[in-house]
Every structure is written in C-alpha cells, then in structure tokens.
C-alpha positions in Angstrom: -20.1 10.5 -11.5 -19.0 8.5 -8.5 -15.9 7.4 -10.1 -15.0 11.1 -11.2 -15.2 12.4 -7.5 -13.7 9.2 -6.0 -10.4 9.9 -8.0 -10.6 13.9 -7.0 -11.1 12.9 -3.1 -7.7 10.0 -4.0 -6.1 12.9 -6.1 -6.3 15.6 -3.1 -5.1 12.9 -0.4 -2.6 12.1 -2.5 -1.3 15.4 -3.4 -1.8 16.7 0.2 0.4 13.3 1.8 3.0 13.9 -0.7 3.0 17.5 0.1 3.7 16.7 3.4 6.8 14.8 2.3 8.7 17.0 0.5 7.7 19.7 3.1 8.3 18.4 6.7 11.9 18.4 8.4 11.0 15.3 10.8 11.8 12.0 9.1 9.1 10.2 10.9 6.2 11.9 9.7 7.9 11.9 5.8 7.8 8.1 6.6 4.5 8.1 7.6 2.9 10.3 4.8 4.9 8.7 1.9 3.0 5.2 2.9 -0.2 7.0 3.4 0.2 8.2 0.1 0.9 5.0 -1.2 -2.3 3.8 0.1 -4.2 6.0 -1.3 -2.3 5.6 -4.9 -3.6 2.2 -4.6 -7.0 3.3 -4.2 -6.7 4.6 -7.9 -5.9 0.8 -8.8 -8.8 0.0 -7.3 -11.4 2.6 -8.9 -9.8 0.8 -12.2 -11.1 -2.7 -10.9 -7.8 -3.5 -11.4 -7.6 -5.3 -7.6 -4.4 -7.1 -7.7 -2.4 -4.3 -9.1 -4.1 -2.3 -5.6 -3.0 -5.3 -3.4 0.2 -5.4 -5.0 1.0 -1.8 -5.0 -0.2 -2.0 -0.8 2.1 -4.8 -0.6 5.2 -3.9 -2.0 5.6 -0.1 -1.4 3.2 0.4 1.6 5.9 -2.7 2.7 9.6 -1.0 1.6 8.0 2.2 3.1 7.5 0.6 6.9 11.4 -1.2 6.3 12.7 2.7 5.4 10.8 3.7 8.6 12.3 1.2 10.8 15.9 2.2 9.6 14.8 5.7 10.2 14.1 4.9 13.7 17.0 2.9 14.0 19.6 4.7 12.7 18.4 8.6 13.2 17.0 8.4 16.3 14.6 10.4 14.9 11.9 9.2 17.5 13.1 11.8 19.8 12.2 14.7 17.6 8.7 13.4 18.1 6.8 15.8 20.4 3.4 14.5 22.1 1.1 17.2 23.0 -0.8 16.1 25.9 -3.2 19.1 25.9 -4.5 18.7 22.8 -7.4 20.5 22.2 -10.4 17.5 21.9 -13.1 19.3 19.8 -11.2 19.8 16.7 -10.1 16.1 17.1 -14.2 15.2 17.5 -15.1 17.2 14.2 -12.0 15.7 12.4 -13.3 12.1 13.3 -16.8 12.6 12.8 -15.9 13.8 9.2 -14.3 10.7 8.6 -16.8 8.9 9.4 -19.2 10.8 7.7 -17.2 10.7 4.3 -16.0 6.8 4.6 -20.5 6.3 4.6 -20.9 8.4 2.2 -18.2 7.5 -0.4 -18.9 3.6 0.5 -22.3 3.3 0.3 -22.2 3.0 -3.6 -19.2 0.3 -2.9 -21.9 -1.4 -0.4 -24.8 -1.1 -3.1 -22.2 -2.5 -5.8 -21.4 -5.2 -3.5 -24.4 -6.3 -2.5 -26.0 -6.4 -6.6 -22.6 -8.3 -7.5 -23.3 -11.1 -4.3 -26.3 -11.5 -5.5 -25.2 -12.2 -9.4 -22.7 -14.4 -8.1 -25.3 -16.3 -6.3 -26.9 -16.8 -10.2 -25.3 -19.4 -12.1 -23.5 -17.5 -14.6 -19.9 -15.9 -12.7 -17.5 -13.8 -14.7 -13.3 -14.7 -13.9 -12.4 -11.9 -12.0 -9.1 -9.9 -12.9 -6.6 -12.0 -10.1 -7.9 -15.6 -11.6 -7.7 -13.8 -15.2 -4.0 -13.0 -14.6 -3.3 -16.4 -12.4 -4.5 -18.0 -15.8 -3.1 -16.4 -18.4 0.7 -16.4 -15.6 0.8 -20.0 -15.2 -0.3 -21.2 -18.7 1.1 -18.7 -21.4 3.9 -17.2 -19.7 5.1 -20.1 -17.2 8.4 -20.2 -19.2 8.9 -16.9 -18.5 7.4 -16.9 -15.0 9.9 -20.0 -14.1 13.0 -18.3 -15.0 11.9 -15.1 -13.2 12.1 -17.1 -10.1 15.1 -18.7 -10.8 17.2 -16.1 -11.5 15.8 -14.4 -7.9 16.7 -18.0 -6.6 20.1 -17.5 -7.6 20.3 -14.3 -6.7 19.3 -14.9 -3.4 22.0 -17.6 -2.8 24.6 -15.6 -4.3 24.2 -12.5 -2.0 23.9 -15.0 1.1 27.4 -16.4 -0.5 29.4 -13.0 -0.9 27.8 -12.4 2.4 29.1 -15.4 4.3 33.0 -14.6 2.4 32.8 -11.0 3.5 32.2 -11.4 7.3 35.4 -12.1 9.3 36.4 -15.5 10.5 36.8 -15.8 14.8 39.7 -17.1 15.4 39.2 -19.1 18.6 
C-alpha cells in the first residue's frame, strides 16, 4: 500500500518537473526541473531497494544536469532573464512549506519504522549482504576481467583526448 502511493506521489513529481521542461521558455528553470526530476526518478530506484542504482542515477545525471546548467549560465546569459519578485505574497509560500513538511512526515514515517525494525535486526547476529556489497562482490570477483578492461579502455581514452587536445591548441611563438 505504501509502496503503491509512494510511486504515484514520484510519478506525479516526475511528470509535473518534466512538464515544466518541455514547457518553459527560460533555460534556467528547464535546468533546474530536468535535475529535480532526476531526483525524483531516483526515488523509484529506491522504492525498488535497488540503492546503488538510486545513488548512481543522483550521481551521474543529477551531475551532467548541474555541468549543462553551468554552460547555460555561461554561455546564454540566461541569468538575466531571471526575475526576483521581491513582493512575494508570504502566505501561499507558508502553506506551500507547511505541506512539505507535513507530507515528508507522513510519507517517511514508514521509512523511520522500517529503519528502526532493520537497526535492530542488524544489531542480532544474523545480517543479510545488502545490494551495494552484493554487486561489489559479484564486480570484483566474476566480472574483474571485464571490469579491468572497462577501465582501461577509459584510461586510454582519457590520454588520447588530452593528446589530440595538446596537438590542436596553437604553439606561442615567443
């Protein structure tokens, strides 16, 4: 039951963030609602106990996301579309944040409950591997092979495009 209105609450934050997107004209707030939507994809991850793919997905995109913004800023200008409203009206603002508040305790408490049975099992003698040491395992033992050459061929990578960097930029001539 919890888990079933946990993903409608994700869904509509989601949908509403990436409605915001596709819909506004100022980069800045596209920016800003693509990585909260991010964020809140990842809260699906974590409804799936599937933690590191939550982390990861924070991480990576949420991380690309705050580059594209800083080269928004930098290269549009686009931070003098941005209009503060000094008068705005408080009230609304109150309600807004009281809401929050209200639906962060309400949606966490089971998260609190959950956490508080599962400290006290971990106390006991008997501890499951969670999912992150399940897939450190199972990374570094059956697919190390494959996991080495990954990082090898980014290695090389890596010094190749600092290599056809350093041939590209012009020589001073002194």
């Amino acid at each position: 039951m919890f888990e079933t209105l946990a993903f409608y609450f994700f869904a509509a934050l989601t949908l509403g963030m990436a409605f915001v997107v596709v819909t506004t004209t100022n980069i800045l707030y596209a920016m800003t609602s693509l990585a909260t939507a991010m964020v809140f994809v990842s809260a699906f991850f974590f409804l799936l106990d599937a933690e590191f793919l939550g982390v990861v997905q924070i991480l990576v995109y949420v991380g690309a996301v705050v580059v594209m913004y800083a080269f928004g800023m930098m290269f549009l200008n686009a931070s003098q579309e941005v209009q503060e409203r000094a008068h705005a009206p408080k009230i609304p603002a109150l309600l807004v944040m009281v809401l929050a508040v209200v639906l962060v305790a309400l949606l966490g408490a089971p998260f609190i409950a959950q956490y508080a049975y599962t400290l006290q099992e971990s106390l006991s003698p008997s501890v499951d591997i969670s999912n992150t040491k399940l897939i450190g395992y199972v990374l570094f033992s059956k697919y190390l092979v494959a996991f080495e050459v990954g990082a090898f061929m980014l290695l090389v990578a890596l010094v190749g495009a600092i290599a056809s960097a350093l041939k590209k930029s012009p020589k001073k001539e002194s």
